[in-house]
C-alpha positions in Angstrom: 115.4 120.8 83.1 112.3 121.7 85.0 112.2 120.9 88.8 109.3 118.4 88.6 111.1 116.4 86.6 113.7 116.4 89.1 111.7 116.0 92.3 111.7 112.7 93.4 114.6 111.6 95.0 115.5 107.6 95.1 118.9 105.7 96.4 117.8 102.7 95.2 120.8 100.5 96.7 120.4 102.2 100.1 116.8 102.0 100.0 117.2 98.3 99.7 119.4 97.3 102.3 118.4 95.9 105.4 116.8 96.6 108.0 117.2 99.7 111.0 114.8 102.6 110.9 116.4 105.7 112.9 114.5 107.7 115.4 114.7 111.0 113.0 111.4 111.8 113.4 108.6 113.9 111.7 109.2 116.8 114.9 112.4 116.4 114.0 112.4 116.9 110.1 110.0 119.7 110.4 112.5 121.5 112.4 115.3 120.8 110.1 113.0 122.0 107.2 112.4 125.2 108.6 116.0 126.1 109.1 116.8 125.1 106.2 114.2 127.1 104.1 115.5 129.8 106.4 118.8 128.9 104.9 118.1 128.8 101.0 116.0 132.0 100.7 118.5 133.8 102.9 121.1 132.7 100.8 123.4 135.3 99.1 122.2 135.1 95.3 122.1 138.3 93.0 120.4 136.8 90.2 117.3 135.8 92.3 117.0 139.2 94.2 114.4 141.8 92.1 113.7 139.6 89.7 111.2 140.5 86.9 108.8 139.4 84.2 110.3 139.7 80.8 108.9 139.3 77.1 111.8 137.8 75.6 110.5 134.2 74.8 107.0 135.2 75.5 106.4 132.4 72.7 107.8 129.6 74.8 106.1 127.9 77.6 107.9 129.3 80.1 111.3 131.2 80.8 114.4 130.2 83.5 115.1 133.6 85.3 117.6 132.1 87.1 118.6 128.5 88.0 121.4 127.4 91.0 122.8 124.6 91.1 124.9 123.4 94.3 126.9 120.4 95.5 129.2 119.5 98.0 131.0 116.4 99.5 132.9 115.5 102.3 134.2 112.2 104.0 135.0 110.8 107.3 137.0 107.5 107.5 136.0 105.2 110.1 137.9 101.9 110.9 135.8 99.1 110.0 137.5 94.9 110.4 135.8 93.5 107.6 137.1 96.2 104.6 140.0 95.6 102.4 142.5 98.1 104.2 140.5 98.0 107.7 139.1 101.4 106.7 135.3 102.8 105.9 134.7 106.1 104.3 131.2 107.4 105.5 130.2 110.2 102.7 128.2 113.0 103.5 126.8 114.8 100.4 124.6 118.4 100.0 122.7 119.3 96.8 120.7 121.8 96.0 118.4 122.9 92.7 117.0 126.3 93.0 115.3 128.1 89.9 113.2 131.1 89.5 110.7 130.7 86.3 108.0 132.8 84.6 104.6 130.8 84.4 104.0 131.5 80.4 101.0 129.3 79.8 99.0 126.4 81.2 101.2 123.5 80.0 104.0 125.4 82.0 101.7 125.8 85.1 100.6 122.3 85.1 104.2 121.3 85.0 105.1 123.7 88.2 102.0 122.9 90.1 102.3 119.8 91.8 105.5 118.3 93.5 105.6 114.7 95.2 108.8 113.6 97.1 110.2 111.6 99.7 110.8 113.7 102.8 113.1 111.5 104.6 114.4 108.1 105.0 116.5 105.6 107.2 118.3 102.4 106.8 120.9 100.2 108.0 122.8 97.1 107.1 125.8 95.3 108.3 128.0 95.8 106.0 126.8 99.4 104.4 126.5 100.8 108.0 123.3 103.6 107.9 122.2 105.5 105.4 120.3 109.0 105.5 118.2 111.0 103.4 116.7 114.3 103.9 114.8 116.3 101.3 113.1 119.5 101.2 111.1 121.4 99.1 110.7 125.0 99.2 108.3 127.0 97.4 107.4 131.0 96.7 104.8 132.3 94.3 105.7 136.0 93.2 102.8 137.9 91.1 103.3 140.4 89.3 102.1 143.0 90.9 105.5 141.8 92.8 103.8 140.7 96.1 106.3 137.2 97.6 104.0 134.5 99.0 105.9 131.4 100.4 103.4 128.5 100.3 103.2 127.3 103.9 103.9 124.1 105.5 100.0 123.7 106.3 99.6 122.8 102.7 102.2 119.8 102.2 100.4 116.1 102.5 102.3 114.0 104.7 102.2 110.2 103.9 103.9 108.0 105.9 105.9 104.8 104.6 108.3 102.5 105.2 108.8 99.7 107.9 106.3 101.1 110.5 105.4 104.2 108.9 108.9 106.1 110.0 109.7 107.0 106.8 108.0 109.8 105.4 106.8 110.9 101.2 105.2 114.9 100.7 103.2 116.5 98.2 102.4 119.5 97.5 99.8 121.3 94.9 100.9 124.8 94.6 97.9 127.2 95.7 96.9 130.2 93.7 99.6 129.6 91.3 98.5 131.3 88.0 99.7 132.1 84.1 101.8 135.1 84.8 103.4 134.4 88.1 106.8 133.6 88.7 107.8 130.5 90.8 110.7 130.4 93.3 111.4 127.1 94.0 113.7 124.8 95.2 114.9 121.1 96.6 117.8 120.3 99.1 118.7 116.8 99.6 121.0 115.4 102.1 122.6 112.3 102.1 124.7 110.1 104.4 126.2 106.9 103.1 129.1 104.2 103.9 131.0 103.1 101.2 129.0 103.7 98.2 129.9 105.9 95.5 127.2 108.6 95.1 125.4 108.9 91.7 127.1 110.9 89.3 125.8 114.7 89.3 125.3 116.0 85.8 125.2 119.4 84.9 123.2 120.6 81.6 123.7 124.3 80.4 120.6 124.1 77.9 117.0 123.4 79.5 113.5 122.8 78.1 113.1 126.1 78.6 115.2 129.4 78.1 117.5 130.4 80.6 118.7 133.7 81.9 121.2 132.3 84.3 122.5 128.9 85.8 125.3 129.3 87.8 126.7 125.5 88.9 129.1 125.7 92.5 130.5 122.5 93.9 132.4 121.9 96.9 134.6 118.6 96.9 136.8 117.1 99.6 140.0 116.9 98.2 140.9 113.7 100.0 138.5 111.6 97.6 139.3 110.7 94.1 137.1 113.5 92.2 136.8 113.4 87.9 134.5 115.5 85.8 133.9 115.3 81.6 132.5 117.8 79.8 130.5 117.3 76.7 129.3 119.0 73.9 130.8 122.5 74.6 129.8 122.4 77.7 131.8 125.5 79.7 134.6 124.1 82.0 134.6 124.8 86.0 136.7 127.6 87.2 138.9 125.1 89.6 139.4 126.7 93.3 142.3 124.7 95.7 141.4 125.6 99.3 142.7 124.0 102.3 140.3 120.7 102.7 138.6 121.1 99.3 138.1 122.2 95.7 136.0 124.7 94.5 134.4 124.4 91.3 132.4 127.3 89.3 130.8 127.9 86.0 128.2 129.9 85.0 126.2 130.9 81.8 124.0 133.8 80.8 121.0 134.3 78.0 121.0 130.8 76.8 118.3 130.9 74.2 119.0 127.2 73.0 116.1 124.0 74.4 116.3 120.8 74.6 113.3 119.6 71.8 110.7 117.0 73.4 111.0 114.9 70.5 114.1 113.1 68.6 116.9 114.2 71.0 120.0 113.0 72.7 121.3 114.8 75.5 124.5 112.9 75.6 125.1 113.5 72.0 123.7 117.1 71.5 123.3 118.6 74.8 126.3 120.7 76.8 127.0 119.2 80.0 129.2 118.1 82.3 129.3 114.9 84.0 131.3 114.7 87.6 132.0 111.8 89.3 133.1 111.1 93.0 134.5 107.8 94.2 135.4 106.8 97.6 138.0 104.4 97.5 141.2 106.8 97.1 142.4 105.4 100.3 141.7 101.2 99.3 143.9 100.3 96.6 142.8 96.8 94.9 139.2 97.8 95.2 138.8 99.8 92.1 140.7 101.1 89.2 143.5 103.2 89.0 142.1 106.1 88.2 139.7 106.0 90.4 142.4 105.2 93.4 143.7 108.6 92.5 142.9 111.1 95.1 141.9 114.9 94.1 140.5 116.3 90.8 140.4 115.2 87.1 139.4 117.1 84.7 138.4 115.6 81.3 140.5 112.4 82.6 142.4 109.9 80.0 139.6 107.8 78.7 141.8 105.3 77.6 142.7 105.3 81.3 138.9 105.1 82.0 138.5 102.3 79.9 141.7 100.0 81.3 139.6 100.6 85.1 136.9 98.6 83.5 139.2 95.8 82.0 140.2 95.5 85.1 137.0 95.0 87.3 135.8 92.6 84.4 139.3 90.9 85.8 138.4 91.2 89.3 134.4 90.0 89.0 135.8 86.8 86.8 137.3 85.0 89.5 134.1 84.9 91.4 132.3 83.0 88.8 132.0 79.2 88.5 129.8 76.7 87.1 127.1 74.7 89.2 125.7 71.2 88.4 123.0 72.4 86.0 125.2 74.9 84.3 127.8 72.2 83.4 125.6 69.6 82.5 124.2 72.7 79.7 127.4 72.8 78.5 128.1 69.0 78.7 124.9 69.1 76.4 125.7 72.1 74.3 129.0 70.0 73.4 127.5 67.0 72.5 124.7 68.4 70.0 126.6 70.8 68.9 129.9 70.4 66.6 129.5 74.2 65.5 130.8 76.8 68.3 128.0 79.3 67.1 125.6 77.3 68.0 126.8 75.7 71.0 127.2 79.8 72.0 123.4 79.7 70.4 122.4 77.1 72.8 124.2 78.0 76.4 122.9 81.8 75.4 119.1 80.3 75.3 119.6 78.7 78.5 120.6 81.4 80.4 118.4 83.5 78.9 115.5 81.1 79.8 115.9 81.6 83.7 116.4 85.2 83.4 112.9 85.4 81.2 111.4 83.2 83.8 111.7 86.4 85.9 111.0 89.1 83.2 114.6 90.2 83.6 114.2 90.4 87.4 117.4 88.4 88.2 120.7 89.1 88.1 123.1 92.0 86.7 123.7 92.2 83.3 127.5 91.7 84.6 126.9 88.8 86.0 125.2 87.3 83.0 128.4 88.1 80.6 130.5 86.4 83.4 128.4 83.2 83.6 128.2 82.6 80.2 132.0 83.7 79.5 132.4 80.5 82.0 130.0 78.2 80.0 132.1 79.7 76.6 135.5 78.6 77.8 134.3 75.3 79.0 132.5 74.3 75.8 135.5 74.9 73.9 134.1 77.9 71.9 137.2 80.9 71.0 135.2 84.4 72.3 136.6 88.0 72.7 135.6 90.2 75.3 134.3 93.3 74.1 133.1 96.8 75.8 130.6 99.4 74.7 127.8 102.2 76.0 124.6 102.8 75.0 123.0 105.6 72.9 121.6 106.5 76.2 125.8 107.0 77.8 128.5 108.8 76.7 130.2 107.3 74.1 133.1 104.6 74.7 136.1 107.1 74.0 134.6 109.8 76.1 134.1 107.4 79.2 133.4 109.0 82.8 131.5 106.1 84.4 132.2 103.0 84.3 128.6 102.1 85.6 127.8 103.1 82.3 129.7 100.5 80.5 128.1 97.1 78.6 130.0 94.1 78.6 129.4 91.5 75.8 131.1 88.4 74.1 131.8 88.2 70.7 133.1 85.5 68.4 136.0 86.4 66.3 135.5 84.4 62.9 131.8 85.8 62.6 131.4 88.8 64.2 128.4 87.8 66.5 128.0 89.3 69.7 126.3 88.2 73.2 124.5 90.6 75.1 123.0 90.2 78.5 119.3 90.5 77.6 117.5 94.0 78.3 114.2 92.1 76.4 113.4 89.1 74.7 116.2 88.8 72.0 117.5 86.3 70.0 121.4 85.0 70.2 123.3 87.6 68.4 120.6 90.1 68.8 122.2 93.7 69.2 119.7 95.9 71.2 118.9 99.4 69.4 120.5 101.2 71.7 123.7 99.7 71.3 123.8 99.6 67.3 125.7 101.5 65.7 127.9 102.2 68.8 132.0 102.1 68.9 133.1 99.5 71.0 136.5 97.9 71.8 137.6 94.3 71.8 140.1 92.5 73.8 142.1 90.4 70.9 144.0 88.4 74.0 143.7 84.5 72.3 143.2 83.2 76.0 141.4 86.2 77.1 143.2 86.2 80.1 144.3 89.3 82.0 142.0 91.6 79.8 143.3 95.2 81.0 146.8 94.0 79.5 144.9 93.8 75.9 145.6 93.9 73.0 142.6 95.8 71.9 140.5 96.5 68.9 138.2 99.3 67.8 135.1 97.9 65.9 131.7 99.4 65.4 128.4 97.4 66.7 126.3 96.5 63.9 123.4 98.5 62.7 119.7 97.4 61.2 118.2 99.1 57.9 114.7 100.0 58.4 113.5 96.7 56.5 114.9 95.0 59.6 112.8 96.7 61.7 109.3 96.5 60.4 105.9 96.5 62.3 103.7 94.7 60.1 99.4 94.9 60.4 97.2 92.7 58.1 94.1 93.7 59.2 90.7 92.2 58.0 87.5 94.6 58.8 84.0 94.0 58.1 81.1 96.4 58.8 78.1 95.7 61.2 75.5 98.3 61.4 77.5 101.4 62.9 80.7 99.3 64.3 83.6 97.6 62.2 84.9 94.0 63.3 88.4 94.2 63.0 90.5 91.2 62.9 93.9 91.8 63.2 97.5 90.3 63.1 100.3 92.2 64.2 104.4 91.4 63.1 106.9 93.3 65.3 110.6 92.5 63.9 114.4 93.3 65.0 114.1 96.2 67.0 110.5 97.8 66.4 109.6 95.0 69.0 111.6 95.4 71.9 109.8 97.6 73.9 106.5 95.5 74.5 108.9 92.0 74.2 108.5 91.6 78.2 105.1 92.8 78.3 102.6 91.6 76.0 103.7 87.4 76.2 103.0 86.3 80.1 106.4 84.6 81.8 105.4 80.9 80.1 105.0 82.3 76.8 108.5 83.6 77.0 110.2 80.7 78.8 108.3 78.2 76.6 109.6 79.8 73.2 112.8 79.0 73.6 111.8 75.5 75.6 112.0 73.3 72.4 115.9 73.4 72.2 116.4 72.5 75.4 115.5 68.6 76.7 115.0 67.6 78.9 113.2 70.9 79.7 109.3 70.7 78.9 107.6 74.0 80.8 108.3 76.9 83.4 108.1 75.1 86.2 111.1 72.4 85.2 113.6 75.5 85.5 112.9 75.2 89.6 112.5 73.0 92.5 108.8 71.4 92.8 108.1 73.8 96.2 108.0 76.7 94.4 105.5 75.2 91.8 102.2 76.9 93.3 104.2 80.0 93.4 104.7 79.9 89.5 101.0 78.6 88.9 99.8 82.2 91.0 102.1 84.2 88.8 100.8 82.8 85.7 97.3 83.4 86.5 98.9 87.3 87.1 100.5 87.6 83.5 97.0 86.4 82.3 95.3 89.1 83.6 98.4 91.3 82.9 97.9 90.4 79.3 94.4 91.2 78.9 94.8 94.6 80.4 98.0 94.9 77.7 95.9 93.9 75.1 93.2 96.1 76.0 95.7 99.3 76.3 97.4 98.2 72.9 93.9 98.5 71.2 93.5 102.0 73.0 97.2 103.0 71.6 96.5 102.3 68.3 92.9 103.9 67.7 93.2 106.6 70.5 89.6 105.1 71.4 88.9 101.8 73.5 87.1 99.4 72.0 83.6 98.4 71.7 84.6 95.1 72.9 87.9 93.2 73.2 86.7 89.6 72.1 89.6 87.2 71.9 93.6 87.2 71.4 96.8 85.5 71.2 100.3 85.2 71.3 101.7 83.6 68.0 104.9 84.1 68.5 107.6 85.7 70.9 110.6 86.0 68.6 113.1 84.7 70.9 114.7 82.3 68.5 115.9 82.7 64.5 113.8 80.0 63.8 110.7 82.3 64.7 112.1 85.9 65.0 109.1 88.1 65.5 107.1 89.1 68.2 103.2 87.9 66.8 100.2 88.1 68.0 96.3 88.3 66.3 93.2 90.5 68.2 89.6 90.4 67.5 87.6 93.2 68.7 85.2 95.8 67.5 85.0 99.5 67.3 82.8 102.4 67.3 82.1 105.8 65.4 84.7 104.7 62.1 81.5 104.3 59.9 78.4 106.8 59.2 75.4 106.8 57.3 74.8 109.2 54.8 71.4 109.0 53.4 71.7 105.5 51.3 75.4 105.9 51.3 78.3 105.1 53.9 80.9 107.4 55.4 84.3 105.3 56.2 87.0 107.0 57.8 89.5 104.7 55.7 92.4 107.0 57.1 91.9 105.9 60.8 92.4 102.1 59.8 96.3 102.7 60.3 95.5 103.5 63.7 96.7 107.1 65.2 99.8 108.6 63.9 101.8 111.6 65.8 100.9 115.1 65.3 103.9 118.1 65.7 102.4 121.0 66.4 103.3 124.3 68.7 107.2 124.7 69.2 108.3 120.8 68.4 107.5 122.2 64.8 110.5 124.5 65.5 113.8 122.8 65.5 117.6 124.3 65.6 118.9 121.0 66.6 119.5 117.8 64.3 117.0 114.5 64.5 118.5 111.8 66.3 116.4 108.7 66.6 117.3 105.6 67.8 116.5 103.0 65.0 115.6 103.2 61.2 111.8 101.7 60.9 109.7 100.4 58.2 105.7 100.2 58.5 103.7 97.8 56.8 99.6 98.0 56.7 98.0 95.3 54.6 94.1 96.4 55.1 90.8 94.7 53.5 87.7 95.8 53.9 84.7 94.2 53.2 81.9 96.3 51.5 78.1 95.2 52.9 76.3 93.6 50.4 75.2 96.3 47.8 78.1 98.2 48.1 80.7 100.0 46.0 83.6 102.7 46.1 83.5 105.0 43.1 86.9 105.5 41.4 87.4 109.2 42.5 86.7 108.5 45.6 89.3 106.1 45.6 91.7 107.9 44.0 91.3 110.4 46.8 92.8 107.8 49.5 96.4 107.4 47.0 99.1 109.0 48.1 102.6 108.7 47.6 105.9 111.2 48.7 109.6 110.3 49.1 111.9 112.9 50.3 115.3 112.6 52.0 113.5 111.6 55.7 111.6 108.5 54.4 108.3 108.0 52.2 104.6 107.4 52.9 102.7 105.3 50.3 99.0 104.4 50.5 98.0 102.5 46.7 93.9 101.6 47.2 92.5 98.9 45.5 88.8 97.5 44.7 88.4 93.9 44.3 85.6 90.8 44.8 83.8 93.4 47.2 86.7 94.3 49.0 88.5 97.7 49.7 92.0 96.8 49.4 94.8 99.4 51.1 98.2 98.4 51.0 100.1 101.4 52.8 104.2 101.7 54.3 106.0 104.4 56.4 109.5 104.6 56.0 111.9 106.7 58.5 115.6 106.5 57.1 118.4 107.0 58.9 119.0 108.0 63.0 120.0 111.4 62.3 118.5 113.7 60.1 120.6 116.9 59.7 118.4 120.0 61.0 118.7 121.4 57.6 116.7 118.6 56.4 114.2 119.5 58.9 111.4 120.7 56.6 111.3 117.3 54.7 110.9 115.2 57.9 107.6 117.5 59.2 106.7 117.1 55.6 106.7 113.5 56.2 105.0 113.7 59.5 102.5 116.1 58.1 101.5 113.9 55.8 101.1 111.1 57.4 98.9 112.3 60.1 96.8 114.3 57.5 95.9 110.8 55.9 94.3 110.1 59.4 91.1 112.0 58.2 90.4 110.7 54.9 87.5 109.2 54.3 86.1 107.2 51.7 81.9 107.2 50.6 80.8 104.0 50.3 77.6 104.6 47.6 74.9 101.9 47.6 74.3 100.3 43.8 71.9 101.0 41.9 
């Protein structure tokens, strides 16, 4: 992966915490930066000495000479009265990303020409004690005449942020960086924290871009609890045991394998290796087992992994109890309800009602499972706890972090399952990233002590493409040079979850699922009456929000603004089974879809879909298989009106049919002439979430022809 996409460097736990700025000044980081540029390009490295241009992959955007990868960790422990065992472990982390890469074209250069960063940073809390963060960024440019320029400090921007300004951000635009040269570059980041695990460090042995070389080096103390995964094939460390830490090396060579841009999952396809450092070795009852363990494990018992996250599910449990309003839900749930499905239903929607209130800005997903596990047992309805990653994670039975884990609630007679919301769902609602995923259950009738089990393997259900439809009826008429375009959009399962928080405004959401819920009417009878004005500012926000959504949505689908946006609305949000799709209807007008010709008219019938994705330059190139995340169907029902005095002749319709099926999906457009009216009922249909890369072909065959369709056109011939 390239450095920019790498760059900027966030803690965001750290960055949030209260409320000390440090006197580490900008003297004081410009003199650490220098010694440590000093450091890096002093540093010991045969693959970056003499380096040269090559012509192997001369057809890719750019080539990896050599890429370094370094990361070390040690601890201090510091007595601190308020921990579990009297103790705090004060971490001190290094990392470094260093790579050498030949400039191959402009898309490359853009990439490598600008950097933007946070420099350094200070906070401090009570309980988390300070934290640090130092980043630098080191660039040389080497021609190819071989002449080294390192770009000097005199061109980094400094911006200052933070509480008074002590904090500090860089950027940088590379000068006189060309097609041709090679760039040295590198960032360092240092890191001090109290009692926080660091982020897990993975290490990926294919790029987007050849590589030469990438040589990984880590330096661990061996009093902390240390466990790495490999996935994929990824090459195992060479393990090191020195005095006060472990050493661990892998490196590989000519690695002629990317990563595509498009249809790719680096968890499922990608080697790499995923290490993980926790703290707590020295504070039993604070975490799990394995993670209490102190040294290195390799590839370590997921099972094991797994029973660590039964058990903090145990531990957060007991912290969880029901408030007035939350036991008067359930009081009411009961009492409507003799079904336990929907009593679960009904104490899901009111949950999910606050946290919609706040577009998902409230509390963890944990702690949403945990409430409404609380509301579950005390409206009598039988539930199993159940465990699972996303599509985005390693898999269950290859867990490494337990960060990475989803807790949900499912009923045993039916199968359904409760998921914290990550957008506006419905009860039951499995998010596409979590379909079609292994998962375990806890099969304990009192679902008590879950890390003693028993336990059950099951598979998270998984849509067809039919569930998953985006469905158009669009109504056009033509004015002079512009078409009037009247438009109702469908979004259903999980075709509309990315835009489910974006397009309605906060009310919209919180008022679709209102109806259930008496004596509930609007937003604002969710909180106290003082923070009504508050509410009243934020829905004048999603207003304008909206319009500017709408406005971008228009611009998504034709690749053109329009003429004029003129009105809109939200039919429905899909938050309930009763109305499960996300609905809304546009009017506006666009520009430069109709020409006259003579006495005829020139319609570009093809564009009415809207724009469709083009694979062109290397993404038509693919050695690894397809893996996307849902199936998804495509619906267009399009009717034209012809002006008065207008007709289509019947070859020129004939020239907007098309119809293919292969083993990737099908494309259908059947056109129609009727009462005036051109009549195009047209569906897209992408099987499957992984295509094997033998099948390849047929999927750009798809693709192909679906974008081709974009330019037809269709004469409309004035009658005689």
């Amino acid at each position: 992966m390239r450095l920019s996409a790498r760059i900027t460097i966030f803690v965001a736990l750290a960055l949030s915490l209260a409320l000390h700025v440090s006197a580490f000044d900008q003297n004081d980081y410009k003199a650490y930066a220098e010694e440590m540029r000093r450091s890096v390009w002093g540093q010991d490295l045969p693959e970056f000495q003499n380096v040269k241009t090559t012509d192997r992959f001369s057809d890719h955007s750019a080539v990896i000479l050599a890429a370094y990868d370094e990361y070390s960790v040690t601890h201090k422990n510091k007595f601190n009265l308020f921990s579990v065992n009297g103790l705090s472990q004060e971490l001190n982390s290094y990392s470094l990303w260093r790579e050498m890469v030949q400039l191959n074209d402009e898309t490359a250069l853009k990439a490598y020409s600008e950097y933007d960063f946070m420099a350094y940073a200070s906070r401090r809390s009570f309980f988390y004690g300070k934290f640090e963060m130092r980043n630098v960024l080191g660039v040389r440019v080497i021609k190819p005449d071989g002449t080294i320029r390192e770009i000097s400090t005199d061109d980094y921007v400094m911006i200052a942020e933070g509480k008074k300004g002590k904090d500090e951000r860089q950027k940088l635009a590379v000068p006189g960086l060309e097609v041709g040269d090679i760039i040295d570059v590198f960032i360092s980041s240092y890191t001090k924290t109290k009692d926080v695990d660091p982020t897990p460090r993975t290490f990926c042995f294919v790029a987007d871009y050849p590589m030469l070389s990438y040589r990984v080096h880590c330096e661990l103390d061996r009093d902390l609890a240390a466990q790495y995964r490999t996935f994929n094939g990824a090459p195992d460390f060479q393990v090191s045991m020195l005095a006060d830490y472990y050493a661990l090396n892998v490196k590989v060579e000519n690695v002629e394998a990317t990563e595509p841009s498009l249809w790719y999952n680096r968890f499922a396809q990608t080697p790499l290796t995923v290490l993980a450092i926790h703290l707590n070795a020295h504070a039993p009852g604070t975490k799990g087992m394995t993670m209490r363990q102190q040294g290195l494990q390799a590839n370590p018992d997921a099972t094991a992994m797994l029973h660590d996250d039964w058990e903090s599910w145990d531990t957060s449990q007991r912290f969880f109890a029901l408030g007035k309003k939350e036991k008067e839900a359930v009081r009411e749930a009961v009492s409507k309800f003799d079904d336990q499905e929907q009593r679960a239903d009904y104490l899901y929607e009111y949950y999910e009602a606050y946290e919609l209130s706040n577009k998902l800005g409230g509390s963890k997903p944990t702690y949403f499972i945990c409430r409404l596990r609380e509301c579950f047992k005390k409206a009598g309805i039988s539930y199993q706890c159940g465990i699972t990653t996303s599509t985005e994670n390693e898999p269950i039975d290859e867990l490494i972090n337990t960060d990475n884990t989803v807790w949900f609630l499912r009923l045993p007679e039916s199968g359904k399952c409760y998921f914290a919301p990550t957008f506006a769902c419905r009860p039951g609602e499995v998010p596409a990233e979590l379909q079609g995923r292994k998962a375990v259950v806890c099969t304990n009738e009192k679902q008590k002590k879950l890390m003693n089990g028993p336990f059950e393997q099951l598979v998270l259900p998984m849509n067809e493409a039919k569930d998953n439809c985006l469905e158009q009826t669009i109504e056009v008429d033509i004015e002079g040079d512009l078409l009037n375009f009247h438009r109702t959009t469908n979004f259903s399962g999980a075709q509309r979850q990315s835009i489910s928080l974006y397009l309605p405004t906060r009310a919209e959401l919180v008022n679709s699922i209102m109806e259930k819920h008496n004596p509930w009417k609007d937003r604002k009878s969710l909180y106290e009456e003082k923070y009504w004005p508050l509410l009243s500012e934020q829905d004048a926000e999603d207003l304008e929000e909206q319009r500017s959504f709408m406005m971008a949505e228009v611009l998504s689908v034709h690749d053109e603004k329009p003429a004029e946006l003129k009105d809109y609305k939200v039919l429905t949000v899909g938050t309930t089974a009763e109305k499960p799709c996300l609905s809304y209807e546009q009017n506006y007008t666009m520009a430069g879809m109709v020409k006259r010709a003579g006495k005829s008219m020139v319609l570009s019938a093809g564009k009415l879909l809207g724009s469709q994705l083009k694979i062109e330059g290397k993404d038509r190139e693919r050695t690894a298989d397809v893996i996307r995340e849902i199936p998804a169907l495509f619906v267009w029902n399009i009717s034209v009106q012809l002006p008065e005095g207008y007709t289509v002749a019947e070859e020129s319709l004939d020239a907007l049919r098309v119809s293919l099926t292969n083993v990737a999906g099908s494309f259908s457009v059947e056109p129609k002439l009727t009462d005036g009216k051109l009549l195009l009922k047209a569906q897209k249909t992408v099987l499957g979430t992984r295509v094997p890369v033998a099948e390849w072909p047929q999927m750009l065959e798809l693709y192909d022809a679906i974008y081709d369709y974009n330019s037809r056109q269709v004469v409309l011939k004035a009658v005689e």
